[in-house]
C-alpha positions as YAML, in Angstrom:
chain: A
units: angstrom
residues:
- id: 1
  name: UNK
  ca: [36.72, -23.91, 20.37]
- id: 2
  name: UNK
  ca: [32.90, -22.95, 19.52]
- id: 3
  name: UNK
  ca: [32.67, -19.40, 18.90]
- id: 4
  name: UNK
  ca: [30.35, -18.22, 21.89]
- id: 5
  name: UNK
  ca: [32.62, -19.58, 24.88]
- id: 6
  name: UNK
  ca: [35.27, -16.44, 23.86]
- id: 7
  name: UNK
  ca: [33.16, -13.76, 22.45]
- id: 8
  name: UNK
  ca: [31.33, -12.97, 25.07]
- id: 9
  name: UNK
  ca: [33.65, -10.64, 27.05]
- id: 10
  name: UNK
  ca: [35.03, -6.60, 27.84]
- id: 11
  name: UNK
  ca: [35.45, -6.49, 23.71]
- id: 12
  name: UNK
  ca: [31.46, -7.43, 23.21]
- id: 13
  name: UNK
  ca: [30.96, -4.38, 25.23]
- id: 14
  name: UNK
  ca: [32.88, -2.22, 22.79]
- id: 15
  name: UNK
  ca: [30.90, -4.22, 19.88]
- id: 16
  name: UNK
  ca: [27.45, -3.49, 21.18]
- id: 17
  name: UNK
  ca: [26.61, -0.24, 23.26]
- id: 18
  name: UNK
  ca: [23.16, -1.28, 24.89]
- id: 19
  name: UNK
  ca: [21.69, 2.30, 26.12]
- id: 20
  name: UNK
  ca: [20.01, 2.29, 29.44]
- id: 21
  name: UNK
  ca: [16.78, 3.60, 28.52]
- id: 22
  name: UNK
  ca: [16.74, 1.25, 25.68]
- id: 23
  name: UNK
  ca: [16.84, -1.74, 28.39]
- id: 24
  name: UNK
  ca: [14.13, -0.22, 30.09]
- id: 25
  name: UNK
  ca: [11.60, -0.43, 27.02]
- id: 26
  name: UNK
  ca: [12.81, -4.00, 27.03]
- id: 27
  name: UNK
  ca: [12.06, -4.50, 30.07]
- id: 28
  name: UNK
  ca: [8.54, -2.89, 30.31]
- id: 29
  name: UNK
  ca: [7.65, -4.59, 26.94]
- id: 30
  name: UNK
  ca: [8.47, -8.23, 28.22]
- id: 31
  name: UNK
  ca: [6.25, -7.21, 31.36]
- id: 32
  name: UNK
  ca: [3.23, -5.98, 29.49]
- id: 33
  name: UNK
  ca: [3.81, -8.72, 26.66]
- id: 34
  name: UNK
  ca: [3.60, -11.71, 28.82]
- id: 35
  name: UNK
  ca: [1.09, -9.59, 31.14]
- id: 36
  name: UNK
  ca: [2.90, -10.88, 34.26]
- id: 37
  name: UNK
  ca: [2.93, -9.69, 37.44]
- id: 38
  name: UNK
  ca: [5.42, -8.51, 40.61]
- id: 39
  name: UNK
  ca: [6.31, -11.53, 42.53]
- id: 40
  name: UNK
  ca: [6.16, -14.37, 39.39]
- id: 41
  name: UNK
  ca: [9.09, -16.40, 39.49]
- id: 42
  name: UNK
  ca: [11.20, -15.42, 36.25]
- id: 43
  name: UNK
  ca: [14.76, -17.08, 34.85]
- id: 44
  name: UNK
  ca: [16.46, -14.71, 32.34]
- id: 45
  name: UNK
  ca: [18.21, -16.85, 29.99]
- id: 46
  name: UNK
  ca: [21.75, -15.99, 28.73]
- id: 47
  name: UNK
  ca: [21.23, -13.50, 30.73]
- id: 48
  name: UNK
  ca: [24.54, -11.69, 30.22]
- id: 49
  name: UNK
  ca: [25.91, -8.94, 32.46]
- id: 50
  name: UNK
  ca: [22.17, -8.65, 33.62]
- id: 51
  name: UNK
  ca: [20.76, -5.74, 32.04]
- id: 52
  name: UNK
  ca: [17.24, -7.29, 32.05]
- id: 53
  name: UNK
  ca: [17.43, -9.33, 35.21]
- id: 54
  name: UNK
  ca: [17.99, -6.13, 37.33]
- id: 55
  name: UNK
  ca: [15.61, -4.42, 35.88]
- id: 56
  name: UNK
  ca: [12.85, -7.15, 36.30]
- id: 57
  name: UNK
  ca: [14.04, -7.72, 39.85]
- id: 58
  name: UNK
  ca: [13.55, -3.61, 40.53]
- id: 59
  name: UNK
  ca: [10.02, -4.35, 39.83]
- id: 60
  name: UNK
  ca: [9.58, -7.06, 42.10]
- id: 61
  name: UNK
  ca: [10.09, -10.11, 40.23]
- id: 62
  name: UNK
  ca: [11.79, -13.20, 41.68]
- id: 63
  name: UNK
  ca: [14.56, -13.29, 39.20]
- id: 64
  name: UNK
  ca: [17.23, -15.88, 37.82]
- id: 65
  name: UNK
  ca: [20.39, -14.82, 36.14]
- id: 66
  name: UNK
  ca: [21.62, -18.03, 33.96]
- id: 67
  name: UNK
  ca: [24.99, -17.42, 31.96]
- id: 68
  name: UNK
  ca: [27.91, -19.35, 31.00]
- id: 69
  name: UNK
  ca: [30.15, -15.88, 31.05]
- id: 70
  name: UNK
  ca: [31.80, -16.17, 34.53]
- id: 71
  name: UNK
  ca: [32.85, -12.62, 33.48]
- id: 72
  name: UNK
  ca: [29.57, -11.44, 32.81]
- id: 73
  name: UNK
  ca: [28.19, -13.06, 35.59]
- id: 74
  name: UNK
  ca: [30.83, -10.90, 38.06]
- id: 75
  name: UNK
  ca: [29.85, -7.82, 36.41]
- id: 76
  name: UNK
  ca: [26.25, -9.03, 36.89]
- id: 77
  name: UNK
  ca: [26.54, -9.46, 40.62]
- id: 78
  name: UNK
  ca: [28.35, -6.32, 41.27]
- id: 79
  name: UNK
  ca: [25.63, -4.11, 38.99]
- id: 80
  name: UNK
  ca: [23.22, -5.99, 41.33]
- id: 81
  name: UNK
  ca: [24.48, -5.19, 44.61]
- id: 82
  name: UNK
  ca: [25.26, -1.46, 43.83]
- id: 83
  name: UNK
  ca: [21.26, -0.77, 43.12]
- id: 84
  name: UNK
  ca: [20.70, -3.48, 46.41]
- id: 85
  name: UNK
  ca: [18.15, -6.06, 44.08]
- id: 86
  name: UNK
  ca: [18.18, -9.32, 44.97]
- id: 87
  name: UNK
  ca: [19.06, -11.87, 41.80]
- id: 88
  name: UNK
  ca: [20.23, -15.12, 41.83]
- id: 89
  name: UNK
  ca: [22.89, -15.79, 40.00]
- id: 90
  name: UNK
  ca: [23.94, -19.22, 38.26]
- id: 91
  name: UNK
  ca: [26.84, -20.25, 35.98]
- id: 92
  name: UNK
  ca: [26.09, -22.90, 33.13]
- id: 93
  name: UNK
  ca: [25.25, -23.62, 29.59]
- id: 94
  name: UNK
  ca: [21.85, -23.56, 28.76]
- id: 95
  name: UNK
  ca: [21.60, -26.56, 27.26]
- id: 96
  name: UNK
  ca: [21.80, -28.07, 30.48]
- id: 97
  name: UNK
  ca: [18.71, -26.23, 32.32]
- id: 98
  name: UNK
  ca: [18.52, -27.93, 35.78]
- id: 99
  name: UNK
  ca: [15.02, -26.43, 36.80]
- id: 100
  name: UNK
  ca: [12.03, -28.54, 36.77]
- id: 101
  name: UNK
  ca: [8.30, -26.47, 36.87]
- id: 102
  name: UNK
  ca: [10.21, -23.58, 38.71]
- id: 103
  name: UNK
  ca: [9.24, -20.51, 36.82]
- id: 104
  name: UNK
  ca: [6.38, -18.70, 35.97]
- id: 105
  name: UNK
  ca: [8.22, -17.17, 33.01]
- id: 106
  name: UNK
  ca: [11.93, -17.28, 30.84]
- id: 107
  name: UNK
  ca: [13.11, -14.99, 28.75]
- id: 108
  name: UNK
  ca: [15.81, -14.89, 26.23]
- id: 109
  name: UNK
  ca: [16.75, -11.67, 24.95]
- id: 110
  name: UNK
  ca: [18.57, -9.92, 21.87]
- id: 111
  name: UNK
  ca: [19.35, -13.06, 19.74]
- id: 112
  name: UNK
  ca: [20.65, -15.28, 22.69]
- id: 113
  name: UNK
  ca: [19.86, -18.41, 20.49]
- id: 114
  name: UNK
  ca: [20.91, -20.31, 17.86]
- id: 115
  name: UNK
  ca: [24.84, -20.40, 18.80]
- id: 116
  name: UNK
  ca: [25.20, -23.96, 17.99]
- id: 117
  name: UNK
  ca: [26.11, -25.70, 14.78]
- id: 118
  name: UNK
  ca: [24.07, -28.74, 15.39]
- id: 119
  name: UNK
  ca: [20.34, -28.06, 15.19]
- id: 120
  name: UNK
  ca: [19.92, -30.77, 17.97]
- id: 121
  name: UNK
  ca: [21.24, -28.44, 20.33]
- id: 122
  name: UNK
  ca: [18.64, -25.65, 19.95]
- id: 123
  name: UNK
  ca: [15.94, -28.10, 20.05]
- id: 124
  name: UNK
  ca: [17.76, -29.28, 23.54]
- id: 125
  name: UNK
  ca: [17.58, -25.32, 24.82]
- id: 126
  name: UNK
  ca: [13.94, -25.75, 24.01]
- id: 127
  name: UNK
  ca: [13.09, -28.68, 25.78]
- id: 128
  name: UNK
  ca: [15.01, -27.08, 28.80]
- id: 129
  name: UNK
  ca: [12.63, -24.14, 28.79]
- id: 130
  name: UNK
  ca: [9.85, -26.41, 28.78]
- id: 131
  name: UNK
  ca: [10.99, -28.30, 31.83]
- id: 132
  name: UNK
  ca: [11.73, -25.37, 33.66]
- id: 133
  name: UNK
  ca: [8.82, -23.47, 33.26]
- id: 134
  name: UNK
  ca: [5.33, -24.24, 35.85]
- id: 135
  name: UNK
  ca: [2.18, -25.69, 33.97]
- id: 136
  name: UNK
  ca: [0.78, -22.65, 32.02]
- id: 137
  name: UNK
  ca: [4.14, -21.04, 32.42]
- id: 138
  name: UNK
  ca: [4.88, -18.41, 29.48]
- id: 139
  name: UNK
  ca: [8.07, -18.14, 27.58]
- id: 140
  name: UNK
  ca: [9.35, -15.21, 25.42]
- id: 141
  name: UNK
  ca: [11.81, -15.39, 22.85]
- id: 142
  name: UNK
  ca: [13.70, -12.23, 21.47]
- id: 143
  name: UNK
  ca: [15.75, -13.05, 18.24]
- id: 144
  name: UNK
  ca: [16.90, -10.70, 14.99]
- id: 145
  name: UNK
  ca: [13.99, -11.54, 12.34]
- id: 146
  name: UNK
  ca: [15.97, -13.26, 9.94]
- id: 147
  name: UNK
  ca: [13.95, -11.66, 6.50]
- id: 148
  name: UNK
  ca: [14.83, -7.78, 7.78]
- id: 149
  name: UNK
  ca: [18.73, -9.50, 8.60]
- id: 150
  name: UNK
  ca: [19.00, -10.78, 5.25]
- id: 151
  name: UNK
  ca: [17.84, -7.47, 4.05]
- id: 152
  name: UNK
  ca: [19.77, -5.34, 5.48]
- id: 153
  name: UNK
  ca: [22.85, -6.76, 6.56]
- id: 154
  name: UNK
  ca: [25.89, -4.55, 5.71]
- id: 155
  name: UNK
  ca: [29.25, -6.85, 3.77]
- id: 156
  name: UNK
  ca: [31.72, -4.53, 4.77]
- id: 157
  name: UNK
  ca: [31.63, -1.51, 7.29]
- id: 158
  name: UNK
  ca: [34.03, 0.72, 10.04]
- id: 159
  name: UNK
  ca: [33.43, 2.22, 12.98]
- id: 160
  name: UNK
  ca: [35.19, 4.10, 15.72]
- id: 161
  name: UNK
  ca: [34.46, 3.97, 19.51]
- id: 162
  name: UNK
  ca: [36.80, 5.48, 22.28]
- id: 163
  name: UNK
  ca: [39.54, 5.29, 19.64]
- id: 164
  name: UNK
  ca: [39.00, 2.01, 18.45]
- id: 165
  name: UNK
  ca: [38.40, 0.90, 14.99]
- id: 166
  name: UNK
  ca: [36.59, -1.44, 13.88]
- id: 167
  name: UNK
  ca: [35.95, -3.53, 10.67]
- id: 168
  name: UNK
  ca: [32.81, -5.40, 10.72]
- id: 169
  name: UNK
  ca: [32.44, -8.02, 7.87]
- id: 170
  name: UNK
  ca: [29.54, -10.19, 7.42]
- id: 171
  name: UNK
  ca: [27.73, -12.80, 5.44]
- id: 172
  name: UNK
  ca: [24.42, -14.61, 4.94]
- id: 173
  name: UNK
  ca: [24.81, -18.49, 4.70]
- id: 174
  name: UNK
  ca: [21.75, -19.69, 2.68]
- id: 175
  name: UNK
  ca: [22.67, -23.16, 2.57]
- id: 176
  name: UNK
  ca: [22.91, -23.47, 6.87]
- id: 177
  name: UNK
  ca: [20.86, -20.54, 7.38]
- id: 178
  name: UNK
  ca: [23.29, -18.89, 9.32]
- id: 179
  name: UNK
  ca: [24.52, -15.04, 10.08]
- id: 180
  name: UNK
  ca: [28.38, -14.45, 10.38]
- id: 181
  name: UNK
  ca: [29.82, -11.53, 11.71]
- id: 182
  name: UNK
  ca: [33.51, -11.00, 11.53]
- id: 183
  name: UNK
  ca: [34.70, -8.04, 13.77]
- id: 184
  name: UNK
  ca: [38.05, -6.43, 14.02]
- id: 185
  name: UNK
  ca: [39.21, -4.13, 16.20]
- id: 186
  name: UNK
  ca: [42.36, -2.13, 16.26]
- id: 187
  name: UNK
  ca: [43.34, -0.10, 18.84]
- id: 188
  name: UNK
  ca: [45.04, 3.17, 19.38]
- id: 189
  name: UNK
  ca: [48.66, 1.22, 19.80]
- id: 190
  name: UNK
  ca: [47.55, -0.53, 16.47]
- id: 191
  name: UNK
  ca: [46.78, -3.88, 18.22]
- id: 192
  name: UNK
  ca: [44.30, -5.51, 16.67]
- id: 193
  name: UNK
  ca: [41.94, -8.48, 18.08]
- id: 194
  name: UNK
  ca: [39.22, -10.91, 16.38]
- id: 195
  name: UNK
  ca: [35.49, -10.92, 17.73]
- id: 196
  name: UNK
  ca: [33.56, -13.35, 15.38]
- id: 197
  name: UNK
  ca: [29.99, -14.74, 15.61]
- id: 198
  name: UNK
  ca: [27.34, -17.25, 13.94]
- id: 199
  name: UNK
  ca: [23.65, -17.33, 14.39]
- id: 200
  name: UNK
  ca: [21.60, -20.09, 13.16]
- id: 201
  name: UNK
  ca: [18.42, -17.63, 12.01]
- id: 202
  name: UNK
  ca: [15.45, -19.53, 12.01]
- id: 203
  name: UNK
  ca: [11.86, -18.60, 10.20]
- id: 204
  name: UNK
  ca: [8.84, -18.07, 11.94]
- id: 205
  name: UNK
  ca: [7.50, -21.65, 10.27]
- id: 206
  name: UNK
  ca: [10.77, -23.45, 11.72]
- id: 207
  name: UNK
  ca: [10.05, -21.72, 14.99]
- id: 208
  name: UNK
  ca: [6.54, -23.02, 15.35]
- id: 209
  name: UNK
  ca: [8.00, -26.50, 14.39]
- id: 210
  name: UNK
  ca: [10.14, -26.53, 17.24]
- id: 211
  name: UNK
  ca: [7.91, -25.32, 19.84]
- id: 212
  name: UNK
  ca: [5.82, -28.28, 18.68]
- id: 213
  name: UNK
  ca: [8.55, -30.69, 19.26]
- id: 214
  name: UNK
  ca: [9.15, -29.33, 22.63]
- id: 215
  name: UNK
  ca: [5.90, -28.66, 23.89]
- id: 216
  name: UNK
  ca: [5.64, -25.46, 23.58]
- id: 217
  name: UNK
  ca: [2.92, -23.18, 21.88]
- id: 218
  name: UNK
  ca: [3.10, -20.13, 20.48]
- id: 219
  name: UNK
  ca: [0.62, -17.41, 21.65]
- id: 220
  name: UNK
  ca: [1.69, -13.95, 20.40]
- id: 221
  name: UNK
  ca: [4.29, -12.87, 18.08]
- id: 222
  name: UNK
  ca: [5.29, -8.95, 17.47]
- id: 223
  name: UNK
  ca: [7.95, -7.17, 15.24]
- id: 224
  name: UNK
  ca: [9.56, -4.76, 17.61]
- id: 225
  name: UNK
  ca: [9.39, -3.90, 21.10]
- id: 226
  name: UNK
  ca: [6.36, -1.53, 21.13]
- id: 227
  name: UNK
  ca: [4.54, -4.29, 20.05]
- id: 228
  name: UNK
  ca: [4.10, -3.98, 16.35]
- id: 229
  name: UNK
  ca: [2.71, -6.60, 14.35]
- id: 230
  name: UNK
  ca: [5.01, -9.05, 12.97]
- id: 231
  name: UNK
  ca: [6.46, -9.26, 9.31]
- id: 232
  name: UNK
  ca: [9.11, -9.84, 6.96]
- id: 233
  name: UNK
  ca: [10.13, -5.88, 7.31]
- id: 234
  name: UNK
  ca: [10.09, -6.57, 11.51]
- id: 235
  name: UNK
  ca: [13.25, -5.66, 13.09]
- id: 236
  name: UNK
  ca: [12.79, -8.57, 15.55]
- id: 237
  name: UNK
  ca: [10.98, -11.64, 15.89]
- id: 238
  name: UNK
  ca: [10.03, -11.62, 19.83]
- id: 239
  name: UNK
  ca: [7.86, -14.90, 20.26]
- id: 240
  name: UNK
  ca: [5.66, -15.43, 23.37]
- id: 241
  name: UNK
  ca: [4.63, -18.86, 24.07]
- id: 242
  name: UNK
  ca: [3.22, -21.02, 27.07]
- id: 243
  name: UNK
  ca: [3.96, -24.57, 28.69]
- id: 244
  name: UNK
  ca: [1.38, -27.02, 26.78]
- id: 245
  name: UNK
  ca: [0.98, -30.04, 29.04]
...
């Protein structure tokens, strides 16, 4: 079974705390990036539990959820009806984007690409964006810059969270240009469960190759979310780019 059809559940939670305010600098960044305005149309991506959608929605955007996680997706909904924002919500795998010239802008946030182990895929995610997005549409891309991952990415480490442990173990694949994470976590009754992941990290230059494939062309590309310029010691790559037609 690929990787990313179990990972994404109540243990990815534990794995990665994503603070409030945090989501709101994300969220104001992708707004004054893309200089869009209340009312555009807007599809989050692999969306998740919705972190990002709600917040967009708050501030009057017409908003799309789209997630494979039915689990996410429920949390999504409910997170969306406590703070009353409308968001519609869709289940599927985004290499099957059913939207033709809907949106005004997509996102994809906090490394939501590259799950697949054939290259095709990716270039298929792409080509969905491209569909779904209106003539001039924009498109912004948040992944992990792979230079600063490479870098600075930790073999062996442990954590604890609300009593549970956790061994992360990771590795750089040079030869498929991929990240893998292995995480276990033990809890407090000493049962221990596997969370593993793999990235396909891809340069700027391979980037740019497959917006060209896809139609897509890059306009703006920053190193965090305060808008930094971009560079090998960038935390993130976070690519904006708009429908060519």
């Amino acid at each position: 079974m690929e990787w990313w059809r179990k990972y994404f559940n109540s243990d990815y939670l534990k794995l990665y705390k994503h603070d409030e305010g945090q989501s709101s600098k994300e969220a104001d960044a992708v707004v004054r990036m893309l200089q869009c305005e209340p009312g555009d149309s807007l599809l989050d991506l692999a969306c998740g539990f919705g972190r990002h959608s709600v917040l967009l929605a708050q501030k009057g955007f017409l908003v799309t959820g789209y997630d494979l996680s039915e689990g996410f997706l429920k949390r999504a909904r409910e997170m969306s009806e406590i703070l009353k924002v409308n968001v519609d919500w869709i289940q599927g795998d985004m290499r099957n984007i059913q939207f033709d010239s809907e949106f005004d802008v997509v996102i994809n946030m906090f490394t939501a690409f590259g799950f697949f182990e054939r290259e095709e895929d990716d270039l298929t995610v792409l080509k969905g964006v491209h569909k779904a997005l209106k003539p001039g549409g924009q498109f912004l891309m948040d992944v992990i810059n792979r230079e600063y991952a490479v870098k600075n990415l930790t073999s062996r480490r442990w954590s604890n969270e609300n009593e549970t442990y956790m061994l992360e173990e990771g590795v750089f694949d040079f030869f498929r240009s991929r990240l893998e994470i292995n995480h276990c976590l033990i809890s407090p009754d000493g049962t221990k469960r596997e969370a593993n992941y793999s990235f396909r990290l891809y340069t700027l230059t391979e980037m740019l190759e497959l917006f060209k494939q896809t139609g897509l062309v890059l306009t703006d590309v920053y190193g965090d979310f305060n808008g930094e310029q971009y560079g090998s010691l960038s935390p993130r790559m976070i690519m904006v780019a708009q429908r060519e037609d």
